[in-house]
C-alpha positions as CSV (number, residue, x, y, z in Angstrom):
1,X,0.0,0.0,0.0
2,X,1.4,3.0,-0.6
3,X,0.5,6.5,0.1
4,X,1.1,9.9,-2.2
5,X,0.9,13.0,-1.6
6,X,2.3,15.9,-3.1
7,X,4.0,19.5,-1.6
8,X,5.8,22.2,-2.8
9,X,8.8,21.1,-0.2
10,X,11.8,23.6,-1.2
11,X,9.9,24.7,-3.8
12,X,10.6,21.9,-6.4
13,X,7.2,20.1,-6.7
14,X,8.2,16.5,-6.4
15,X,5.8,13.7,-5.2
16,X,6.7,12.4,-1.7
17,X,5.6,8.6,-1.1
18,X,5.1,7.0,2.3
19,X,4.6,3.3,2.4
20,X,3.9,0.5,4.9
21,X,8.4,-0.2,4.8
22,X,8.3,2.9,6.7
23,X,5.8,2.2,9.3
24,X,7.0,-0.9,10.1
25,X,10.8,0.0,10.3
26,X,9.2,3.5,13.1
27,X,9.4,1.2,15.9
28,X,13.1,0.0,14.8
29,X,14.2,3.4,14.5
30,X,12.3,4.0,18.2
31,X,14.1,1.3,19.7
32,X,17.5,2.4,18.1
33,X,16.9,6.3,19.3
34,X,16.1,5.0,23.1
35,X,19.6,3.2,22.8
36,X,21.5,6.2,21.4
37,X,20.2,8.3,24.4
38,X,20.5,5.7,27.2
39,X,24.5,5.5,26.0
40,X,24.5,9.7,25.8
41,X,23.3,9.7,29.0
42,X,25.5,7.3,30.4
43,X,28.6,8.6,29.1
44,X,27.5,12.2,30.2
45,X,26.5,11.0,33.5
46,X,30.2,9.7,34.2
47,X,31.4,13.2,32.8
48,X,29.2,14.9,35.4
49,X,30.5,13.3,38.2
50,X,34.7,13.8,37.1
51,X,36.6,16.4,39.2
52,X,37.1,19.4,37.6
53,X,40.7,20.0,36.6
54,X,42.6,23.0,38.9
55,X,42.8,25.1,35.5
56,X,39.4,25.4,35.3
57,X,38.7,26.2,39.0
58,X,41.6,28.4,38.7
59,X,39.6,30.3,35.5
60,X,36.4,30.4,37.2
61,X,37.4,31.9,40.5
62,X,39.1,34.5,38.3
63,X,35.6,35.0,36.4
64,X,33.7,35.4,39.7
65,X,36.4,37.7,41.3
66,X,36.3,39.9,38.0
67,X,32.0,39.8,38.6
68,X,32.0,40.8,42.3
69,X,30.7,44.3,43.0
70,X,32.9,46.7,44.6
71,X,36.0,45.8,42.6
72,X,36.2,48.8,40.9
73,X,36.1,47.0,37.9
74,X,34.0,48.5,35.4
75,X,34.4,46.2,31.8
């Protein structure tokens, strides 16, 4: 079975076609998107809970130092 239907997508007036391949191969995609994002968050998760490295602590009490008010710092 397949389904037509035409749109002006881009401007270049070509038929698009949906068939039943692409409904049945949704839930394969679904199943393959879950697993993408359950390894994302997994590897982000470890990433989360490293230490931050001294250079970056370093840079970020500079940052807030630089923020404070009453530093005469006007930039």
């Amino acid at each position: 079975m397949t389904n037509e239907f035409t749109g002006n997508a881009g401007g270049n007036g070509k038929t698009m076609k949906s068939d039943s391949k692409d409904n049945e191969s949704a839930p394969k995609r679904q199943a393959i998107r879950e697993q993408i994002d359950e390894n994302l968050k997994r590897v982000y998760s470890d990433a989360l809970n490293e230490e931050l490295p001294d250079r970056f602590r370093d840079l970020l009490a500079q940052l807030r130092d630089k923020d404070k008010p009453g530093t005469g710092r006007t930039e």
